[in-house]
N, C-alpha and C positions, 0 to 999 in steps of 0.2 A: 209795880205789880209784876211779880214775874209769872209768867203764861207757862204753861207744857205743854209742846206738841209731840203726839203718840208719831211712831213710824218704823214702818213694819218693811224690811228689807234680808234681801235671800246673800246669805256670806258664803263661799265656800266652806265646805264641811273640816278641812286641814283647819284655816281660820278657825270655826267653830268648839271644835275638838282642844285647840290651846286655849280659847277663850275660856271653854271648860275647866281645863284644868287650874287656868289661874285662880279663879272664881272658888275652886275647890280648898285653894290651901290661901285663900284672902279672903277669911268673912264678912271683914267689914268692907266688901265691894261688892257691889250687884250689875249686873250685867246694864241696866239706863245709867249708874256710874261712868261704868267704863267706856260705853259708848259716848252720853256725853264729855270724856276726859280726850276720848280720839276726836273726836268731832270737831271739838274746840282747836286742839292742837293742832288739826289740819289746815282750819281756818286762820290759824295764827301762821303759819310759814308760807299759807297761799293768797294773803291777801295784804298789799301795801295800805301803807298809811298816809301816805301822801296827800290824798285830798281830805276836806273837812269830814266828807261823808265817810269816807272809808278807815278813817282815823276813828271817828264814834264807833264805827262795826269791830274795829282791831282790838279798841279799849275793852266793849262788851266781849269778846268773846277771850280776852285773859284773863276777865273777873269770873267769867264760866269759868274758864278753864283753874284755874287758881282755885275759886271756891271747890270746884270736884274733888280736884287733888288734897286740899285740905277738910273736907268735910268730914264729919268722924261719926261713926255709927253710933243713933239715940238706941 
């Protein structure tokens, strides 16, 4: 079952303004997209996989990250 948790956070307006424009000339992206494609990426360079547990959290968050990147607009 996959869950969605809403989260509501303040970017700098520079940040914002590119997020913008990206958004503008890539329709098939929407801004929970993108954030979930950053999010995941983050957690994939920031978290070893060395133990059992953090090996399962590494796997999950390149199948996020992989599915965002290839999900294709219904």
């Amino acid at each position: 079952m996959n869950a969605t948790v809403s989260i509501l956070a303040e970017i700098p307006e520079d940040l914002h303004l590119s997020l913008k424009g990206y958004l503008e000339t890539h329709p098939d992206w929407d801004q929970d997209r993108v954030f979930c494609a950053a999010l995941s990426l983050f957690l994939l360079q920031h978290v070893s996989s060395n133990s059992p547990t953090t090996a399962h959290c590494y796997r999950q968050a390149a199948r996020v990250y992989l599915d965002t990147l290839f999900k294709h607009a219904v």
